[in-house]
C-alpha positions as CSV (number, residue, x, y, z in Angstrom):
1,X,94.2,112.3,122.4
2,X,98.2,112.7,122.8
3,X,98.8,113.3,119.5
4,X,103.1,112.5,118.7
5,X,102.5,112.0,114.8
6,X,102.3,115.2,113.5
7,X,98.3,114.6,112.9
8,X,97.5,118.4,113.3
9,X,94.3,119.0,115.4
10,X,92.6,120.8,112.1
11,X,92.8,117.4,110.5
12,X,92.1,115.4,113.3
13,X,89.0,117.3,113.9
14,X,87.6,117.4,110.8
15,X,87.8,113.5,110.5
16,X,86.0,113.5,114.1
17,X,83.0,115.8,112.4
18,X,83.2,113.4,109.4
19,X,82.6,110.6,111.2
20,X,79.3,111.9,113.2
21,X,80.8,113.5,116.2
22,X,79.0,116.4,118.1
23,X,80.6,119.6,118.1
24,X,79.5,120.6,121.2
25,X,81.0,117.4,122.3
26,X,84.9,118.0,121.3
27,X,84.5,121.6,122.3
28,X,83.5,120.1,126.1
29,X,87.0,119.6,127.7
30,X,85.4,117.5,130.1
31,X,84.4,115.2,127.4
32,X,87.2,115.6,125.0
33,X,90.3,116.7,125.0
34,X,93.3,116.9,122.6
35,X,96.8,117.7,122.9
36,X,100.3,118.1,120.8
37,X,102.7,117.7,123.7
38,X,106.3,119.6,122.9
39,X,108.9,117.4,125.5
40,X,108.8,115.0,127.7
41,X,107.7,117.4,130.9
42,X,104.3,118.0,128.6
43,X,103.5,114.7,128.3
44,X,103.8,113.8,132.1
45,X,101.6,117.2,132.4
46,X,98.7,115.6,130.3
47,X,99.6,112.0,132.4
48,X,99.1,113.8,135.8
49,X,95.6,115.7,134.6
50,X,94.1,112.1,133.7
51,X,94.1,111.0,137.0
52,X,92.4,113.9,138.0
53,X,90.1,114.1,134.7
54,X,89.7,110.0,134.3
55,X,89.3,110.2,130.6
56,X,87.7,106.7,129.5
57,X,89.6,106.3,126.5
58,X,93.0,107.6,125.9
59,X,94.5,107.4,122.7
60,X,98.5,107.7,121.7
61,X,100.0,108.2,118.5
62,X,102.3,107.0,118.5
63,X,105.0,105.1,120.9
64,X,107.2,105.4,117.6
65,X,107.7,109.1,118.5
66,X,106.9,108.7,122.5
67,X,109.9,107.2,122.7
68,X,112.5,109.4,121.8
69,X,110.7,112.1,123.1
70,X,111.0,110.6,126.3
71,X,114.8,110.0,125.8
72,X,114.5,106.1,125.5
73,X,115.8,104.0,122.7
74,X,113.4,102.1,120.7
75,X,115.4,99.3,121.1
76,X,115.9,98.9,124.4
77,X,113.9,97.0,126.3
78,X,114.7,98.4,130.1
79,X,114.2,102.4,128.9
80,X,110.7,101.0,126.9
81,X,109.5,99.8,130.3
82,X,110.6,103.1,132.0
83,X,108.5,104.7,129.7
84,X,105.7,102.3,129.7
85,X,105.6,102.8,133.7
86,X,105.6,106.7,133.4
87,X,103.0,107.4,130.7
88,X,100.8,104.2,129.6
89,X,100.5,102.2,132.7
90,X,99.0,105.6,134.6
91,X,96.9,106.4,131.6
92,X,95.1,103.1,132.1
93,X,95.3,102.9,135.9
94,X,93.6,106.2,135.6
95,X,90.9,104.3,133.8
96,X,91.6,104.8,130.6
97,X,91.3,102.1,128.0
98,X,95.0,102.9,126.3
99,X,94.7,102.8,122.3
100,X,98.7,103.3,121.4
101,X,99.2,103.4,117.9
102,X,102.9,101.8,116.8
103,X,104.4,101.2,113.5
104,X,105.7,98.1,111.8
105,X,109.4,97.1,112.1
106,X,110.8,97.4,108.0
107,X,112.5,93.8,107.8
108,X,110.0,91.3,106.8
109,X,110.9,89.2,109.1
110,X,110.4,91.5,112.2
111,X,107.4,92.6,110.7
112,X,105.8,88.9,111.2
113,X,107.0,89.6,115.4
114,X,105.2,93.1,115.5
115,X,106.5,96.1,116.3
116,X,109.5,97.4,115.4
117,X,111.9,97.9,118.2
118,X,112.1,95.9,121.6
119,X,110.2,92.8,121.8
120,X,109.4,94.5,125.6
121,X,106.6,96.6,123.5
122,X,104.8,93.1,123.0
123,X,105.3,91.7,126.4
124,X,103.9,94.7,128.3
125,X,100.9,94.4,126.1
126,X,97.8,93.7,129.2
127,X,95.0,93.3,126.8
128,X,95.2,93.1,122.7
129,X,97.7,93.8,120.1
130,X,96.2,94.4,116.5
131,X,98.0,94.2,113.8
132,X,96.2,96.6,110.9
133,X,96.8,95.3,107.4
134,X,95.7,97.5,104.3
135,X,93.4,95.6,102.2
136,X,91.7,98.2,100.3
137,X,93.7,101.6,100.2
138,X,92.0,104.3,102.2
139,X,91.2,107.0,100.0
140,X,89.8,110.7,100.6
141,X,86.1,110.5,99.1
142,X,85.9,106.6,98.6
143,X,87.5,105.2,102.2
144,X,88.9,101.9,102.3
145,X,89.6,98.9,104.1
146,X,91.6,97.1,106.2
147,X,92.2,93.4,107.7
148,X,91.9,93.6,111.9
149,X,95.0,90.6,113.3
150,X,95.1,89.3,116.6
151,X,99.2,90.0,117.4
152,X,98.7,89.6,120.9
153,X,95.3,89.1,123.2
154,X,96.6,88.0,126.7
155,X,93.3,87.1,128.3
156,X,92.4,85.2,125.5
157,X,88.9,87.3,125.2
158,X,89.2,88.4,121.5
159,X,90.9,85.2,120.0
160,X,88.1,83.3,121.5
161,X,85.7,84.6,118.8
162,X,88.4,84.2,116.0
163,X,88.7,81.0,113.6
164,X,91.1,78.9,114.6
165,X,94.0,77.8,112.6
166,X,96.5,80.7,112.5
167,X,99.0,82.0,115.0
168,X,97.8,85.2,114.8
169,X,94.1,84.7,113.7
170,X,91.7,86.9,111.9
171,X,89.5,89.2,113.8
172,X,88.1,91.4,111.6
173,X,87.8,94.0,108.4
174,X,87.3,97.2,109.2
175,X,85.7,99.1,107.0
176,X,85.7,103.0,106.0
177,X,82.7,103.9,104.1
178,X,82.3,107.5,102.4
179,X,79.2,109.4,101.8
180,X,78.6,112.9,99.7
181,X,79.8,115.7,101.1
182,X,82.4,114.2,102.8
183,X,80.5,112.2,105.3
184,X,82.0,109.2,107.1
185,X,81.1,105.7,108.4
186,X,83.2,102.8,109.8
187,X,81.9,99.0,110.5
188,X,84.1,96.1,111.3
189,X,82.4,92.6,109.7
190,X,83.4,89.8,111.5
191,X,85.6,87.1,110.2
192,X,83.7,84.4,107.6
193,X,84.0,80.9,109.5
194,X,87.1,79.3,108.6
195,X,88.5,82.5,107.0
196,X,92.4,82.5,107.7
197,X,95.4,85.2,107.7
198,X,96.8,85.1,104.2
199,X,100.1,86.1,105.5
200,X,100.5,82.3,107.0
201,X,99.3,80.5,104.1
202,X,102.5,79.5,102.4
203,X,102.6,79.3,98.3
204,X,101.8,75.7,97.0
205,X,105.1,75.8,95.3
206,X,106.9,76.4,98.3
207,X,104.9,73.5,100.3
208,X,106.1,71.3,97.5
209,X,110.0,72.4,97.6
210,X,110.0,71.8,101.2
211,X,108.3,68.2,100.6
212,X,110.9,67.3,98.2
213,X,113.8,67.6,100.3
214,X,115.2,64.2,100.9
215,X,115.8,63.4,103.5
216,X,112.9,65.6,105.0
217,X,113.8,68.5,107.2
218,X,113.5,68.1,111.0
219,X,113.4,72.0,111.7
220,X,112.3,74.8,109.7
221,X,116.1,76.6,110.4
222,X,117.3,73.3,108.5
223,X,114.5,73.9,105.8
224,X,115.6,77.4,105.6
225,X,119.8,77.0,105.2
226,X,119.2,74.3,103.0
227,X,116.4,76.2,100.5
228,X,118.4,79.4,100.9
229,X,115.1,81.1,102.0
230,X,113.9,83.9,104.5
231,X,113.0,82.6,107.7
232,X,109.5,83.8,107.4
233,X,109.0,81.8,104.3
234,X,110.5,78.8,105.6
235,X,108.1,78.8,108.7
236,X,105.3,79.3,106.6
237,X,106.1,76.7,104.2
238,X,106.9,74.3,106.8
239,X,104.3,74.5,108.9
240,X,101.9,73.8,105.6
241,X,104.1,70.8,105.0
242,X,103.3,69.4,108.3
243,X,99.7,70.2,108.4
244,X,99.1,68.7,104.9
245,X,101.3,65.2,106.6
246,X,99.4,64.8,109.4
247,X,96.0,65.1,107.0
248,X,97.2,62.8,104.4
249,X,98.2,60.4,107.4
């Protein structure tokens, strides 16, 4: 584990324990290992040891602070592929299935894109981008809960198994469940047939303001400029509008 986020590896093993793993287990370097790189020149230290060590998972938290830690610009697409091809790509061609933890872009309508930053973060993806939503607030002694989004899934594997419908379908809630004396359990239910990402479901009221509009609007920028909305709203709203046409037709 490359741990960027300030995590602490007291609090990062105490979780592992809480959650069933062996202490004899993250005491084995061979089997685990952790690490709280300082620069740039650490983190291509613990990069050059996987191919040696061929860890089979490797997880990073998170690209948010890899970044500038690296000296690239979060927004730059060209210096988050440099990085990409000095740290993640040899983590994985090492053999590693790559977990990299991100963050959220603020504006809501980025946030409906992915990560914030370069839109290069999503294109380099080579397997699946989740997006984690907070459905029931994870708290210490009662866990929590949190809806699993398919942002990205380039072979096609996961979505596969996900009802259809939505862009960016529902995969998933994963589930933190807390036991006495501070015992831990996780389970991830799959999705209920038919279930759909509320966060494309527009408001019926806004379905209706976008069928009102006369004469009806060709394109959801048009929608947009002439209901004075966020883009995000007016895609949603508009594509409910046309879904609910073609039913009724």
């Amino acid at each position: 584990m490359i741990d960027l986020d300030h995590n602490g590896a007291p609090s990062t093993i105490h979780r592992l324990l809480a959650l069933g793993a062996r202490p004899d287990t993250l005491r084995n370097p061979n089997l685990f290992r952790y690490c709280e790189p300082e620069d740039a020149a650490e983190v291509r230290q613990v990069v050059e040891d996987s191919r040696a060590w061929r860890p089979a998972v490797a997880i990073v938290d998170s690209i948010g602070e890899l970044l500038p830690m690296c000296g690239a610009n979060t927004n730059s697409a060209d210096e988050f592929t440099v990085m990409h091809t000095k740290v993640l790509k040899p983590l994985a061609k090492a053999g590693a299935a790559v977990l990299a933890v991100d963050h959220l872009a603020k504006n809501a309508d980025s946030r409906a894109v992915g990560p914030g930053g370069t839109a290069a973060k999503r294109r380099a993806i080579g397997g699946s981008s989740i997006r984690v939503k907070v459905k029931q607030p994870f708290t210490p002694g009662h866990g929590g809960s949190a809806t699993l989004i398919v942002n990205k899934d380039r072979h096609g594997g996961l979505r596969a198994h996900c009802p259809v419908g939505d862009r960016e379908p529902v995969a998933g809630t994963f589930k933190l469940l807390a036991f006495n004396e501070g015992a831990l359990a996780w389970v991830i239910d799959a999705p209920a047939k038919g279930e759909r990402n509320t966060d494309e479901a527009a408001p019926l009221q806004d379905v209706q303001a976008v069928a009102a509009l006369d004469p009806p609007p060709e394109t959801v920028e048009e929608a947009r400029e002439r209901l004075r909305w966020s883009k995000q709203r007016a895609t949603k709203a508009v594509r409910a509008w046309r879904e609910s046409e073609v039913s009724l037709g």
